[in-house]
N, C-alpha and C positions, 0 to 999 in steps of 0.2 A: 504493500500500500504506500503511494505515495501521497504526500501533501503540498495541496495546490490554490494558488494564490492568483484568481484572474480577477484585472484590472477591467474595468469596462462589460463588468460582470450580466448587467439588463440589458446589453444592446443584444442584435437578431444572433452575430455569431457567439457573444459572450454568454448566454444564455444556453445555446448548445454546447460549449465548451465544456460551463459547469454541468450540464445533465449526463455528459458523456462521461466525466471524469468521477460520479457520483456512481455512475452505473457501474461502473470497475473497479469500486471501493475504495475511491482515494479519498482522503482528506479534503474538504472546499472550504476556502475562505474566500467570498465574492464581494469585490467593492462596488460598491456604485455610489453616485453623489447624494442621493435619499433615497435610503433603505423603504422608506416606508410607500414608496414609490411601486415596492417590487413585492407585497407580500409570498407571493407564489414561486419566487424564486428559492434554490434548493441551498443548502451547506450553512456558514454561516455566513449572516452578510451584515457588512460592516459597513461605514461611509469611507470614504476617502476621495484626494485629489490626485491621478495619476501624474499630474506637474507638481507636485510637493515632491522633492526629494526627501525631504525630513521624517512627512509623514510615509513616504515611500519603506523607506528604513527603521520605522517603529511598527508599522502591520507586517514586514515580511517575515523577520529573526522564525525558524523554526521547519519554514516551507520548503521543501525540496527544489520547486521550480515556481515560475511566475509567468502566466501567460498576457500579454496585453492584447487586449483587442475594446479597447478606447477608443472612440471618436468624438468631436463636440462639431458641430455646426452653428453655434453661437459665437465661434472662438477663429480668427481667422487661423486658415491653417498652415500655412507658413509660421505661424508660432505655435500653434499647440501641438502638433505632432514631433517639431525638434525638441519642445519643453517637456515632451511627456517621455521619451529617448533621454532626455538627459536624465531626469528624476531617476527613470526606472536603470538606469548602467550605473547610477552613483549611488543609489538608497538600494538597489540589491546586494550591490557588491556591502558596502556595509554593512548591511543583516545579515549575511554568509549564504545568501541564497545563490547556486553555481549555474542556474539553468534560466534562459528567458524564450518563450517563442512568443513571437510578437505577428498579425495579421498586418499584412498590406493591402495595396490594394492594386488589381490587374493593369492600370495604364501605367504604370512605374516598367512592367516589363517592356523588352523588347521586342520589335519584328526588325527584322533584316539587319540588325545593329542599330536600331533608333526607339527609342521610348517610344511606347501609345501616345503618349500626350502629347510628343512635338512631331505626328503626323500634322501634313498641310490639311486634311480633313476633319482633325479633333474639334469637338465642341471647345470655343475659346470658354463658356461657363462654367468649364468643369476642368479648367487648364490652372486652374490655383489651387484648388484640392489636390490634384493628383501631386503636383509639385511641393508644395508641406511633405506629402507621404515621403515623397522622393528624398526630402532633405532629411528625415528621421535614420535615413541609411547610413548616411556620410558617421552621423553620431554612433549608430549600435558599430559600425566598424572603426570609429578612435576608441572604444572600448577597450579596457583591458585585459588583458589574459584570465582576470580570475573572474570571468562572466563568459559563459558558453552560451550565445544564443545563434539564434535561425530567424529567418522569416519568411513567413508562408505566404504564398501573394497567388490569392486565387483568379480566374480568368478576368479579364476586362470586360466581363458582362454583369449582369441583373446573377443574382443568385437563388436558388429557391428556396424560399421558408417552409412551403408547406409539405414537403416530402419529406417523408422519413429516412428518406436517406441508403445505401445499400452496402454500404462499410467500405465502398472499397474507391479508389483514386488513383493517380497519375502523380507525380513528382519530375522534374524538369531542373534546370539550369534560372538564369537571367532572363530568358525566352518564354515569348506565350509560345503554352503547349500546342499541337496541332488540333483543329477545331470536333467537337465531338457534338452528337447530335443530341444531349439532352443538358440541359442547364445544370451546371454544380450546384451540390444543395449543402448548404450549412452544415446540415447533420453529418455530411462526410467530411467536410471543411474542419467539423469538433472533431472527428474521429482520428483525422491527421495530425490535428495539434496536438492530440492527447497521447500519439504513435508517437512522438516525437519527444516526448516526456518520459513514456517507458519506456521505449526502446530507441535513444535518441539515435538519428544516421548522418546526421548535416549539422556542421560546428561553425559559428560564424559566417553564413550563408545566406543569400539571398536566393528561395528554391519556390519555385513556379508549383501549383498545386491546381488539378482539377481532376476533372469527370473522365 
């Protein structure tokens, strides 16, 4: 049994992260910014601020691993996703937590050697979100030695909430995977991140995940 500590605990993927990681009998400790927000969520849940480092480093002490799948849309993201990378590399490593898998998101990969996002046909509305995600990279790799993390960067599409999911996926490089005919769903998306916890395979990585 391992003990696990996901940041961004209520959103669509955090939410499956915790149910998958409950199903295998590990330890949850689930942050979100009001608990009371979230009665039906599972483990224990706690409030916290993924951009505290301070408080980053007083909830972890104890956990095996820390999974972030955070997002704010109120918060430009050019700042909150390098502040949420900083917090979580400097307040893990302090609590002696050795392990991070952190979510991305699909236009940060490549096609043919070029981001999603700096195709000439990208939505320019959605060319500042992806670019925050992109900037969070730079930081988990100035990371130090004593924080092993991954990041899982599912495709550059819609993902499915309501499917239960089939346990199984694709793993990749820097690269969007080659296109598969049914939409990635969360529930496999949890199932990777949680494969990655117990049987880690990818150390300081940026690794493509899908269907």
């Amino acid at each position: 049994m391992n003990s696990i500590i996901v940041f961004g605990a209520g959103g669509r993927a955090g939410r499956r992260v915790v149910a998958e990681a409950l199903a295998r009998g590990h330890r949850v400790t689930a942050v979100v910014r009001d608990p009371a927000r979230h009665p039906d969520l599972g483990g224990t849940v706690v409030a916290g601020d993924v951009t505290d480092t301070d408080l980053v480093a007083k909830l972890a002490p104890g956990h095996d691993a820390a999974v972030h799948a955070a997002a704010r849309l109120d918060v430009p993201a050019a700042e909150f996703f390098p502040a949420a990378a900083r917090a979580l590399t400097g307040g893990l490593v302090a609590a002696d937590v050795p392990r991070l898998v952190a979510i991305g998101i699909g236009t940060t990969l490549e096609t043919d050697g070029v981001p999603v996002h700096d195709a000439p046909d990208f939505p320019a509305a959605y060319r500042a979100f992806s670019l925050g995600h992109a900037a969070q990279i730079d930081v988990l790799r100035a990371a130090g030695e004593r924080l092993d993390w991954v990041l899982l960067v599912p495709p550059p599409t819609l993902l499915d909430d309501a499917a239960a999911g089939t346990g199984r996926y694709r793993m990749g490089g820097g690269q969007v995977l080659p296109a598969s005919d049914t939409l990635f769903a969360y529930a496999d998306l949890a199932v990777a991140v949680v494969d990655e916890i117990d049987r880690p395979r990818h150390h300081r990585a940026v690794v493509a995940v899908g269907p």
